[in-house]
C-alpha positions in Angstrom: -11.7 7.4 1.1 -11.5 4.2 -0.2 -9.0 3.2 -2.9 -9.3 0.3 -5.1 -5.6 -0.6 -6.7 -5.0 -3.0 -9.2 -2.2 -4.2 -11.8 -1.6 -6.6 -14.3 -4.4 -7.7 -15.7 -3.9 -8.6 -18.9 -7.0 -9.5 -20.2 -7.3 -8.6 -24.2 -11.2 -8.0 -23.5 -13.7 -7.9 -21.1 -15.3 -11.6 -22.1 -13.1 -13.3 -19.6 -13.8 -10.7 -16.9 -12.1 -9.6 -13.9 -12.6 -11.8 -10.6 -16.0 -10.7 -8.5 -14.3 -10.4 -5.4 -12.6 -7.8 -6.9 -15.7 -6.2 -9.0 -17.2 -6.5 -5.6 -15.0 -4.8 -3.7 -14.2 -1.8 -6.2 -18.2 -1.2 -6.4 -17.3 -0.5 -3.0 -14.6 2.3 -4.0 -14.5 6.0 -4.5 -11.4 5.7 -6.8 -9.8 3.1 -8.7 -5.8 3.0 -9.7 -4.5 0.7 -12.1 -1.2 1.0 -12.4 -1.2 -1.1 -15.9 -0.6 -4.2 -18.3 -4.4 -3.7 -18.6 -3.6 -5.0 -22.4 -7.0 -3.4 -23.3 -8.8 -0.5 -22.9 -12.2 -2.7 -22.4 -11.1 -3.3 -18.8 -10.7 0.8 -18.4 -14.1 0.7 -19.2 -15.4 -2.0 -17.2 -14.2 -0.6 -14.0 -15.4 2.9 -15.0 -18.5 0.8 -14.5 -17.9 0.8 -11.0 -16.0 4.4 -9.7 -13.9 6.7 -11.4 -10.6 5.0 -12.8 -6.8 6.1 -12.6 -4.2 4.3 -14.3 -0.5 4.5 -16.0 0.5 2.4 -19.1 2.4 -0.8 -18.3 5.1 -2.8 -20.4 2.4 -5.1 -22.2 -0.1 -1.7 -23.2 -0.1 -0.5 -26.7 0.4 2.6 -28.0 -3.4 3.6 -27.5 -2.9 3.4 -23.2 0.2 4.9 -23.4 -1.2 7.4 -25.3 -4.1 7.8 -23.1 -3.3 7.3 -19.6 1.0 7.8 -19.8 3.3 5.9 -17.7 4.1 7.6 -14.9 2.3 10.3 -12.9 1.8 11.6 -9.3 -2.1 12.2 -8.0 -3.4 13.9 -5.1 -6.3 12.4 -2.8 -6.8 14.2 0.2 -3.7 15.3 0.5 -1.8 11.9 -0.1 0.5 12.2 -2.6 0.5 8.9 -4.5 3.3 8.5 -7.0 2.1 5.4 -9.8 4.2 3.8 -11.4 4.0 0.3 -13.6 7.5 -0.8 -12.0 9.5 -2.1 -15.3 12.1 1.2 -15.6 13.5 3.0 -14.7 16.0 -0.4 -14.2 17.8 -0.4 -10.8 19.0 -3.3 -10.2 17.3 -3.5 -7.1 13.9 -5.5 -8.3 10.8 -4.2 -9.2 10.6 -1.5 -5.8 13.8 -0.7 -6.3 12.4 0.5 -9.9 9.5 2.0 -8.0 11.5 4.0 -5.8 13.6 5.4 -8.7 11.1 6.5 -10.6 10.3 8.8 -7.8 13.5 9.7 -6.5 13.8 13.5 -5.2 9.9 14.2 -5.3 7.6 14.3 -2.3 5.5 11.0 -2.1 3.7 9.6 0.3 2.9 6.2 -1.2 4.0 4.7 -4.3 2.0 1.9 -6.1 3.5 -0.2 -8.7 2.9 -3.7 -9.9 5.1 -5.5 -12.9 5.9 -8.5 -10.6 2.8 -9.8 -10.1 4.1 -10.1 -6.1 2.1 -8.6 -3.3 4.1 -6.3 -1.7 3.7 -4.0 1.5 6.3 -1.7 3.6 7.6 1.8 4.4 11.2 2.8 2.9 12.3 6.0 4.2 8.4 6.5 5.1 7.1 5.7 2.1 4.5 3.6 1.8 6.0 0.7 -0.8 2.5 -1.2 -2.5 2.1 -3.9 -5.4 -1.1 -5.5 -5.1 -0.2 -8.9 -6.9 -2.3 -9.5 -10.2 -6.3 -10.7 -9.7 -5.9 -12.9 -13.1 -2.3 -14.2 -13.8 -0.4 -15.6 -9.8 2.3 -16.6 -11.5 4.6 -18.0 -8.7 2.2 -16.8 -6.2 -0.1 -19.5 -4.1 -3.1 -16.3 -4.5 -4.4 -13.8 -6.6 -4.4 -10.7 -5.1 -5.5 -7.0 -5.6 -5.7 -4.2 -3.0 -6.9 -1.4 -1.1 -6.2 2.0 0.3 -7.8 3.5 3.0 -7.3 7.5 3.6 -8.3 9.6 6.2 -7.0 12.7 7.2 -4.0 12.9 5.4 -2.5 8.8 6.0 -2.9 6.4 3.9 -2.8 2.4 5.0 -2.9 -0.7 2.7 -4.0 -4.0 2.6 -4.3 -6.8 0.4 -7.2 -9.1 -0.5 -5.9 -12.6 -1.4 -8.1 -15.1 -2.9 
């Protein structure tokens, strides 16, 4: 199964787009996450265009997202439990997967995906696989945009980013 995952992009429509590298690789996809600051649901819907779309509420959604998609939740795809979370609380004081990891603390996850930071970011903590696929629209700091994949098979899940 191929994953698309996503986070922050804070476009207020769908006018300006999201980057084609990315709409070309999640035409690809069986599943897309977005784990939020989507700041409109107009992107929900233009990546519905392309697979089936997942996704929590981040600290720049409205009430309408949060409503709609929630801010935290664990899914199930073949048999990897993926905890999503957009990374902003709970606060730990340990940065953004520090935040991550809390939010999940006690339940069984294989993998948890946040974003928040708008930094890449890829390891294991106490075998959990730790992901934050940058932003495709807003770097920040970073020298790339970025956005990512998942790739699972029989139960394990691997990552990678796709800088551009």
């Amino acid at each position: 199964m191929k994953v698309g995952v996503v986070s922050d992009t804070h476009l207020s429509s769908s006018a300006r787009g999201l980057p084609s590298v990315l709409m070309e690789e999640f035409g690809k996809a069986d599943i897309i996450l977005h784990l939020g600051d989507w700041v409109s649901m107009e992107i929900y819907d233009l990546l519905a265009q392309l697979a089936p779309v997942e996704g929590i509420a981040g600290n720049n959604d409205g009430a309408e997202i949060i409503r709609r998609l929630g801010e935290r939740k664990i899914i199930t795809l073949e048999g990897v439990r993926i905890g999503m979370i957009h990374g902003h609380a709970p606060y730990s004081r340990r940065g953004t997967d520090g935040n991550a990891l809390l939010a999940f603390e006690g339940e069984e996850v294989d993998c948890i995906l946040f974003g928040h930071s708008h930094q890449p970011l890829l390891r294991k903590e106490d075998g959990i696989l730790l992901f934050n696929p940058g932003s495709p629209t807003d770097k920040r700091r970073e020298k790339q945009y970025s956005f990512g994949l998942l790739d699972i098979e029989a139960g394990k899940v691997s990552a990678r980013h796709i800088f551009f």
